[in-house]
C-alpha positions as CSV (number, residue, x, y, z in Angstrom):
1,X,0.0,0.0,0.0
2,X,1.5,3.3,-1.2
3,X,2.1,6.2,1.1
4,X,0.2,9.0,-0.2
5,X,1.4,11.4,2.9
6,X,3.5,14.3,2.5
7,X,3.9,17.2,-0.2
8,X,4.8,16.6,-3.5
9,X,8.9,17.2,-4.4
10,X,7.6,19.1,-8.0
11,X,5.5,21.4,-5.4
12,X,7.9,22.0,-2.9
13,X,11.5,21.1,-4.5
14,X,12.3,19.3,-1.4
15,X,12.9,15.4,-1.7
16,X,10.5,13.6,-0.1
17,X,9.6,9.9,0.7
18,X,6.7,10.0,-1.1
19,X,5.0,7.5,-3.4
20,X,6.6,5.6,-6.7
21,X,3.9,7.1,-8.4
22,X,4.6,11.0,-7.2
23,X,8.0,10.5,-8.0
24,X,7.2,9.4,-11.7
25,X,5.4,12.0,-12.1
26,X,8.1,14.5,-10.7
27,X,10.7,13.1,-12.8
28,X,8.9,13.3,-15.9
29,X,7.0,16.7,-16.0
30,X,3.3,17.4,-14.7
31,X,2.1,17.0,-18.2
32,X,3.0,13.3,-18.5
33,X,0.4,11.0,-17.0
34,X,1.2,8.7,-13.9
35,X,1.2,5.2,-14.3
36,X,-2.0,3.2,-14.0
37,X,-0.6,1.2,-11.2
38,X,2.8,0.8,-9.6
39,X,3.7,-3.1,-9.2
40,X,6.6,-4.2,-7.0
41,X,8.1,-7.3,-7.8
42,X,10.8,-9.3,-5.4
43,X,13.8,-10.3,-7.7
44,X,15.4,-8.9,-11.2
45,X,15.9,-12.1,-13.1
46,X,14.7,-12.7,-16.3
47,X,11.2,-13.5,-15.3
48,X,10.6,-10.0,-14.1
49,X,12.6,-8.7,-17.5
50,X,9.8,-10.0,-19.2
51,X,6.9,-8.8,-16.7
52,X,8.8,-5.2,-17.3
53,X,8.4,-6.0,-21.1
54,X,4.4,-6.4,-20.5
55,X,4.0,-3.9,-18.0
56,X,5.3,-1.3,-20.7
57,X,2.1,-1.9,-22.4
58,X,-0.2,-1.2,-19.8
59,X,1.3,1.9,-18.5
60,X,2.2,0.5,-15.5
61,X,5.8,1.0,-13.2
62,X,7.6,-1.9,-12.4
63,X,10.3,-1.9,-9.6
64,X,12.1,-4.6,-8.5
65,X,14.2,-5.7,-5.3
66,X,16.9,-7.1,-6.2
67,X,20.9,-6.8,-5.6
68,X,22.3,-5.2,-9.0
69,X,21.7,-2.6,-11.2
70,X,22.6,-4.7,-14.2
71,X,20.5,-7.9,-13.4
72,X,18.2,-8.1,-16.0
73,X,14.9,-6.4,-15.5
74,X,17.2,-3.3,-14.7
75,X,18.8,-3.2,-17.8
76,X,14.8,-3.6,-19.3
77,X,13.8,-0.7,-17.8
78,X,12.2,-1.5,-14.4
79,X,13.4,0.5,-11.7
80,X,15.8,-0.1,-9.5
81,X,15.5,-1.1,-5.3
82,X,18.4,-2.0,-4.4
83,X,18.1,-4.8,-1.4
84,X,18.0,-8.4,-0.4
85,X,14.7,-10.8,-0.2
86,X,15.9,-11.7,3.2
87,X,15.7,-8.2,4.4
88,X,12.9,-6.7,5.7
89,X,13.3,-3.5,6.0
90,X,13.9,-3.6,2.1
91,X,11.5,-5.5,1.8
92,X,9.1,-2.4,3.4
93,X,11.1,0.0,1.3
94,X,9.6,-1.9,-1.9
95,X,6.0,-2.5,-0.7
96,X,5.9,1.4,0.4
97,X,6.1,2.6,-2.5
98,X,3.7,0.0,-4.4
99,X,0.0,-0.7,-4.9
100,X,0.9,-4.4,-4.7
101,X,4.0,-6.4,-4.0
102,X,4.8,-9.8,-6.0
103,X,7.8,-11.8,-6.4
104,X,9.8,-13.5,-9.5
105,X,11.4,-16.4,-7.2
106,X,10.5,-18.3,-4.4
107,X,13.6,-17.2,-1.9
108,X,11.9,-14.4,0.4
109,X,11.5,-15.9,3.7
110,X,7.4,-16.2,4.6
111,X,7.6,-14.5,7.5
112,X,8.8,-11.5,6.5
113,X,5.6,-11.8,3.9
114,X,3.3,-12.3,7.1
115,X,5.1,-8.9,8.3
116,X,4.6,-7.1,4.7
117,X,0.8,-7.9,5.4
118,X,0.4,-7.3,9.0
119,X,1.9,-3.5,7.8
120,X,-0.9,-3.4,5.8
121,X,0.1,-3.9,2.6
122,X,-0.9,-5.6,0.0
123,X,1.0,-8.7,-1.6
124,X,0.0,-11.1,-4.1
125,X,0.2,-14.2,-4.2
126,X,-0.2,-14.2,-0.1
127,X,1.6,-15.7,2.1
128,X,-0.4,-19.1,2.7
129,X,-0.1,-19.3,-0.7
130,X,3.3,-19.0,-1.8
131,X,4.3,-21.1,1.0
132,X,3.1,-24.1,-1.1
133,X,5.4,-22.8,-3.7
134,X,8.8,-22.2,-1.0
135,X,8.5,-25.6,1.0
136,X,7.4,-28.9,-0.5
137,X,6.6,-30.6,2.2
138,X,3.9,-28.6,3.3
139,X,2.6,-28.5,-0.3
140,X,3.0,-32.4,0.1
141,X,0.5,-32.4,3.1
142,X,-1.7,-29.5,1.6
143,X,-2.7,-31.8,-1.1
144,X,-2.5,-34.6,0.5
145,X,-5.2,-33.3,2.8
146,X,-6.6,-32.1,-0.5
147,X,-7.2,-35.7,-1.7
148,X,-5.0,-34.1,-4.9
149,X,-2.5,-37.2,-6.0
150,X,1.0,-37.2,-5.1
151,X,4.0,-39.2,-5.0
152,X,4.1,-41.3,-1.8
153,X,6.7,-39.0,0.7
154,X,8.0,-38.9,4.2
155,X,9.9,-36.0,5.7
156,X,13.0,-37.0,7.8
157,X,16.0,-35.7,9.4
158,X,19.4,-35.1,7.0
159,X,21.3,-38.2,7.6
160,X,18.8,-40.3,8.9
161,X,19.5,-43.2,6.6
162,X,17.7,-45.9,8.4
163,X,14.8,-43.5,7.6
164,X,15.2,-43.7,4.2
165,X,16.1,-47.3,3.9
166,X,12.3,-47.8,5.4
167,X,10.9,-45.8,3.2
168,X,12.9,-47.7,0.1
169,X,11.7,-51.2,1.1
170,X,8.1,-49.8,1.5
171,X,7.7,-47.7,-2.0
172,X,10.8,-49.6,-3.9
173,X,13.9,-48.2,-5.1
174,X,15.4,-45.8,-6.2
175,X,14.0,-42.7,-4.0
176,X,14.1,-39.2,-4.4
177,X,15.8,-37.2,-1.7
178,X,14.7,-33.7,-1.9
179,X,15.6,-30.1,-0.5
180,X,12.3,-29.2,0.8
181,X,12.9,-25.4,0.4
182,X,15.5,-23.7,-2.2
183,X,16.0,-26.1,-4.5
184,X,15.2,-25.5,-8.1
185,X,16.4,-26.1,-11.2
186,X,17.2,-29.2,-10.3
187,X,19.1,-28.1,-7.4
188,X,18.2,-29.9,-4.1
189,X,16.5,-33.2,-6.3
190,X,18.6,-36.4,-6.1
191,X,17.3,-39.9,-7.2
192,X,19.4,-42.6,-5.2
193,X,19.4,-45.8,-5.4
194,X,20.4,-47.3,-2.3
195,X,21.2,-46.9,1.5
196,X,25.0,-47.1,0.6
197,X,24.4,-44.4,-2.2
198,X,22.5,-42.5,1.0
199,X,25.9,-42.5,2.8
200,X,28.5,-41.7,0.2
201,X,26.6,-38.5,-0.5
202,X,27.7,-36.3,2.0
203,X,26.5,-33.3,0.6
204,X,23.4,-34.5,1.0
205,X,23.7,-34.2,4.5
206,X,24.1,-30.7,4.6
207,X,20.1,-30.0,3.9
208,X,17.9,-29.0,7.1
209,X,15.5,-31.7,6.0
210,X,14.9,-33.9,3.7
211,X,12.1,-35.2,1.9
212,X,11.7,-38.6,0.5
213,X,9.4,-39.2,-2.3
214,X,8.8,-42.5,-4.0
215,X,10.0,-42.6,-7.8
216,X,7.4,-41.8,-10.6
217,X,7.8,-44.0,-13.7
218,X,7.0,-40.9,-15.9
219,X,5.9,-40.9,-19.8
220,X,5.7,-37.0,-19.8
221,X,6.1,-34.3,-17.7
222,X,3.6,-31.5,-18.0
223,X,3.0,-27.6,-16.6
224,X,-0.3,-26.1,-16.6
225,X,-0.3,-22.2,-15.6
226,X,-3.6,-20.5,-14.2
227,X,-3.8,-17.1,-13.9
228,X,-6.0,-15.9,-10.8
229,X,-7.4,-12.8,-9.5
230,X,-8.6,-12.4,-6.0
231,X,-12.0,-12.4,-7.3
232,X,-12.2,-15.6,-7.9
233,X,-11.3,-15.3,-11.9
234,X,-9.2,-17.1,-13.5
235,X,-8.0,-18.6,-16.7
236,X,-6.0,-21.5,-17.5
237,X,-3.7,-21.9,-20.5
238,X,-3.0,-25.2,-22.5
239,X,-1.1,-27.9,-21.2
240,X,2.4,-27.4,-21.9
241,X,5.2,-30.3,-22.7
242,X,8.3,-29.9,-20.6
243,X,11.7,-31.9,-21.6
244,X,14.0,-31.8,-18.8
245,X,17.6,-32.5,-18.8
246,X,19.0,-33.2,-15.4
247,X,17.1,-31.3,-14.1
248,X,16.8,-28.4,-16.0
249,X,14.1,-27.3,-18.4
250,X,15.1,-27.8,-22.0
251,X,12.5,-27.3,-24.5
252,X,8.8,-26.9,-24.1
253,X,6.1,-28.2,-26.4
254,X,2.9,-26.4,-26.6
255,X,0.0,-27.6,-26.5
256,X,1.7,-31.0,-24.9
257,X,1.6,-34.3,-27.3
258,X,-1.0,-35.5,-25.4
259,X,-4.7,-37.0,-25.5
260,X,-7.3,-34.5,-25.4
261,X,-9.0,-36.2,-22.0
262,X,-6.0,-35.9,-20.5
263,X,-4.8,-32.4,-21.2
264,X,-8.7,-31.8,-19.8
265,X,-8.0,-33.7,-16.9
266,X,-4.8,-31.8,-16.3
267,X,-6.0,-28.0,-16.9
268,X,-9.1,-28.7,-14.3
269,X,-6.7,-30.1,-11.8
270,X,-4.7,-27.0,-12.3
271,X,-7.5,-24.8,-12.0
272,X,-9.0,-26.6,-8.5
273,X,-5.4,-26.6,-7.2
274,X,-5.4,-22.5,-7.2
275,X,-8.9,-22.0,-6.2
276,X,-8.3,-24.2,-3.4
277,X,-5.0,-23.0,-2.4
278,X,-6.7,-19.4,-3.1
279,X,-3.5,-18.4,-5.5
280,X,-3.5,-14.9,-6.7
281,X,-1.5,-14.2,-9.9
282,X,0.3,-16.9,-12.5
283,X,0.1,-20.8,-10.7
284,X,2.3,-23.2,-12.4
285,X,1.3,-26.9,-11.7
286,X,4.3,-29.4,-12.6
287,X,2.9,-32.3,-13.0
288,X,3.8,-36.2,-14.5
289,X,1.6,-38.1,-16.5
290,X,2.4,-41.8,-15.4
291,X,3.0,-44.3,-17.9
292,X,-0.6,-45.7,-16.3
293,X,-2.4,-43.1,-17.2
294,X,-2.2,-41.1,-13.9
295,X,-1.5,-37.2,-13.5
296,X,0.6,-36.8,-10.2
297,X,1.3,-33.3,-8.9
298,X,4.9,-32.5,-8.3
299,X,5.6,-29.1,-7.6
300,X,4.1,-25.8,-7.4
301,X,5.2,-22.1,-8.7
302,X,3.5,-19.0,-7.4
303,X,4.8,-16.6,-10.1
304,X,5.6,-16.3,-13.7
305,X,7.0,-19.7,-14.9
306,X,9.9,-20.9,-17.3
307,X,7.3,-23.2,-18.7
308,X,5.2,-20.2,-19.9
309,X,7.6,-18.6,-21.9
310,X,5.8,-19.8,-25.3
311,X,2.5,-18.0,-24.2
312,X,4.6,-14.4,-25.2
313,X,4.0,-14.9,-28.6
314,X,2.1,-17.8,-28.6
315,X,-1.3,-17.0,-27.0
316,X,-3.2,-13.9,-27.0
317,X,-2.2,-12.9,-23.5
318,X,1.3,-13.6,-22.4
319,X,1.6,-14.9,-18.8
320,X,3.4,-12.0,-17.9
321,X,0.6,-9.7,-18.7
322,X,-2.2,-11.5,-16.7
323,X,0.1,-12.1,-13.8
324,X,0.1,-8.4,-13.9
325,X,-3.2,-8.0,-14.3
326,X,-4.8,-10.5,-11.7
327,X,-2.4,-9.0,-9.0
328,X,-3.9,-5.5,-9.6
329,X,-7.3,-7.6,-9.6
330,X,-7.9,-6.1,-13.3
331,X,-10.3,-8.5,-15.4
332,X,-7.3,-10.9,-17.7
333,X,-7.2,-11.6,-21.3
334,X,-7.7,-14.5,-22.8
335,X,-4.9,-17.8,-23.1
336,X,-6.1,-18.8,-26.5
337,X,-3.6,-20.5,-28.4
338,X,-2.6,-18.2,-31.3
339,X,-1.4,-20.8,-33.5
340,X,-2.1,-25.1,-33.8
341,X,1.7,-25.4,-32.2
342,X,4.5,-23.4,-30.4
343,X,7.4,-24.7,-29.3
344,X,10.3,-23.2,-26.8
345,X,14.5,-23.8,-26.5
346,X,16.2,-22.7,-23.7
347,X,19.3,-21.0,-24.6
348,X,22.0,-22.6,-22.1
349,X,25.5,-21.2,-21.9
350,X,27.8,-24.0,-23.5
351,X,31.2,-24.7,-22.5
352,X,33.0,-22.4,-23.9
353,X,31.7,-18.5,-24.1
354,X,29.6,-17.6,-27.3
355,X,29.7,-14.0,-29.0
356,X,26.1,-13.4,-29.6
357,X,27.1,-10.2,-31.3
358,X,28.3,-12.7,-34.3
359,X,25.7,-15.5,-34.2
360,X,22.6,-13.8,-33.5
361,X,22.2,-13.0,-36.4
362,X,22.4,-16.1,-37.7
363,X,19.6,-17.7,-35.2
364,X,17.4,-15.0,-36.8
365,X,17.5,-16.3,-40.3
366,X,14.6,-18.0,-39.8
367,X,11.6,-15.6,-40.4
368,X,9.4,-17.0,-38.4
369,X,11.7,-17.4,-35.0
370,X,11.4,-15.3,-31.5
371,X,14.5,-14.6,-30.1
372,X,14.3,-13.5,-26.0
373,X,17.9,-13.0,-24.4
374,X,18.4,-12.3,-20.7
375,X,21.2,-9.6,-20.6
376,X,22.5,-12.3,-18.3
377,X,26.6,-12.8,-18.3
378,X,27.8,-15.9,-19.5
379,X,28.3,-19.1,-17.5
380,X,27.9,-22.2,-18.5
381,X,24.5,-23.8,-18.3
382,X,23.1,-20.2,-17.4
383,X,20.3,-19.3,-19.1
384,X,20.8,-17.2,-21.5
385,X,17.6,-16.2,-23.4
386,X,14.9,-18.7,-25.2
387,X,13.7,-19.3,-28.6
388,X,9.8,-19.5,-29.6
389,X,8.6,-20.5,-32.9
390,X,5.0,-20.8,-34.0
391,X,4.1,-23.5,-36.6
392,X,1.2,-25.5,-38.0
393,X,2.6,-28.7,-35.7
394,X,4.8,-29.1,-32.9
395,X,7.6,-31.4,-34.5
396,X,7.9,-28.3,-37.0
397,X,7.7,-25.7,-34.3
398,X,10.2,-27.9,-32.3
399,X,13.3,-28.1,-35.3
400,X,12.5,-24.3,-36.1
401,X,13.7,-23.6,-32.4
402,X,16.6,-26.0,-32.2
403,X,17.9,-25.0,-35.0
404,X,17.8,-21.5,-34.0
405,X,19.2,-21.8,-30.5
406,X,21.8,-24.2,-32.0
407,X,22.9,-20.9,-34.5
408,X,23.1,-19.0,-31.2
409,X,25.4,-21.1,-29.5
410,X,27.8,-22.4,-31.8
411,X,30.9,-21.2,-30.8
């Protein structure tokens, strides 16, 4: 909630610690409007480069928390606050001077959230909420509870390898021993294969917990983003295709290669999970589709989502936008696919550096590719940017892309 105390600096020419929306309008002269809303979002990565990309077009101010003034929704234009997500006075700083606060990561601790609202201001989605998103475990339970299927899972103590060897003889090996919070990316998920394996891995035992989740056998792993307002609105895209490569999103397929009752099955599981969890903003559901026939839940997202990166060109309103607009609570636009197929390649860093300023061009000779890069430094296996083409079927749409990205990355 915006402070909207004090006289205005274009009034008085005294600097004041008045509102983002004040100062816009200071810095640009009293005969430019003010933005329709000012949004603050927790983190500068790419995800908020591209919510700074959308919030262009509806006149409204992004500023972002985040360490650096060259991360890359800086660079895009969003303003600058410089601060941690661990620190709550920043944290204030940034909700001051917004009409809502939201986040592009999960790595703000949930208290200080709690603290943001008991101050009285507004952040979306709420605590209770993104919880589900930070710690598994408790999503785990939550739907659970929820009757929602899940992989069978046990929490236990880092180390505790009699634990685990239960659980192994009860569900079958190998497990997954999982980082209930901060993992992602991969990060913090380890399938093992054996109590032996369980005690050579002493990094492993470093984690506060761990969770141990039975192994899916998996035929295709899936995302479904819904985008909710606190009204109760909401709209969910198609089902997207994810291919993962340890552990890291490779290439996306949308809609996914899968039966029609399914992908129905999938978007209203999606949908119940963020009316029940009461979500506000963009929901991703990870989910695997069993090799039985079964759609399990795996993990939750309460923000824009890597998976959603095809719905920029390829639907008529990009994730981006109606995580913006169901934040604000402003009726969203629609997710209808734009096109029979769109497909997404994430642009990793190889292993040696790339000079983009030399192959970009040639990733572009393709008239009918989308090129996104991050203003990100190169490291290998960073992401770099993506590639999104639209085509008339998905194994077209698919080559496009890869060929593309492999243009951009040759050394």
């Amino acid at each position: 909630m915006r402070s909207t105390d004090g006289p205005l600096t274009k009034l008085t020419g005294v600097p004041t610690d008045d509102d983002a929306r004040a100062t816009a309008t200071t810095h640009r002269g009293p005969e430019v409007s003010v933005p329709t809303a000012v949004v603050g979002m927790v983190g500068g990565g790419q995800l908020a480069r591209m919510t700074q990309q959308a919030a262009i077009g509806l006149g409204i101010e992004l500023q972002v928390l985040t360490a650096h003034d060259w991360d890359p929704a800086v660079l895009a234009g969003a303003r600058f606050v410089p601060g941690d997500p661990d620190d709550l006075d920043a944290l204030l700083a940034l909700a001051k001077g917004s009409d809502v606060v939201t986040f592009d990561h999960e790595h703000v601790p949930n208290a200080h959230l709690r603290a943001l609202v008991d101050a009285g201001h507004v952040v979306r989605p709420g605590p209770a909420a993104k919880l589900l998103a930070q710690d598994k475990s408790v999503a785990r339970r939550v739907l659970g509870d929820a009757g929602i299927t899940i992989p069978a899972f046990v929490d236990a103590a880092p180390g505790d390898v009699a634990a685990a060897a239960r659980f192994g003889e009860a569900n079958g090996w190998p497990i997954v021993v999982k980082a209930p919070m901060g993992g992602y990316d991969g990060r913090g998920v380890h399938v093992v294969a054996s109590p032996a394996e369980l005690e050579d891995r002493p990094d492993l035992h470093t984690y506060d917990r761990w969770l141990l989740e039975a192994h899916v056998d998996i035929a295709v792993e899936l995302a479904v983003l819904v985008a909710r307002r606190p009204n109760g609105e909401s709209v969910t895209y198609p089902v997207v295709e994810t291919v993962q490569r340890d552990g890291i999103c490779r290439e996306l397929v949308m809609p996914a290669r899968i039966p029609d009752d399914v992908a129905t099955r999938a978007e209203e599981l999606a949908a119940t999970i963020a009316e029940r969890i009461g979500a506000t903003g963009i929901l991703a559901v990870e989910l695997f589709l069993t090799r039985g026939g079964d759609l399990v839940v795996n993990e939750l997202a309460a923000r824009p989502h890597n998976s959603g990166h095809a719905t920029i060109e390829g639907t008529t309103t990009s994730q981006f936008e109606n995580h913006l607009r169901s934040v604000l609570d402003w009726p969203l636009g629609a997710p209808t696919l734009l096109a029979p197929a769109a497909a997404t390649v994430n642009l990793l860093g190889p292993a040696e550096p790339v000079d983009l300023t030399r192959t970009v061009q040639h990733a572009l000779e393709d008239p009918t590719v989308h090129l996104h890069l991050y203003a990100k430094a190169y490291a290998p296996g960073r992401k770099l940017g993506h590639v999104t083409v639209l085509a008339d079927d998905p194994e077209a749409a698919l080559g496009a892309a890869r060929a593309a990205a492999e243009a951009l990355l040759l050394p």
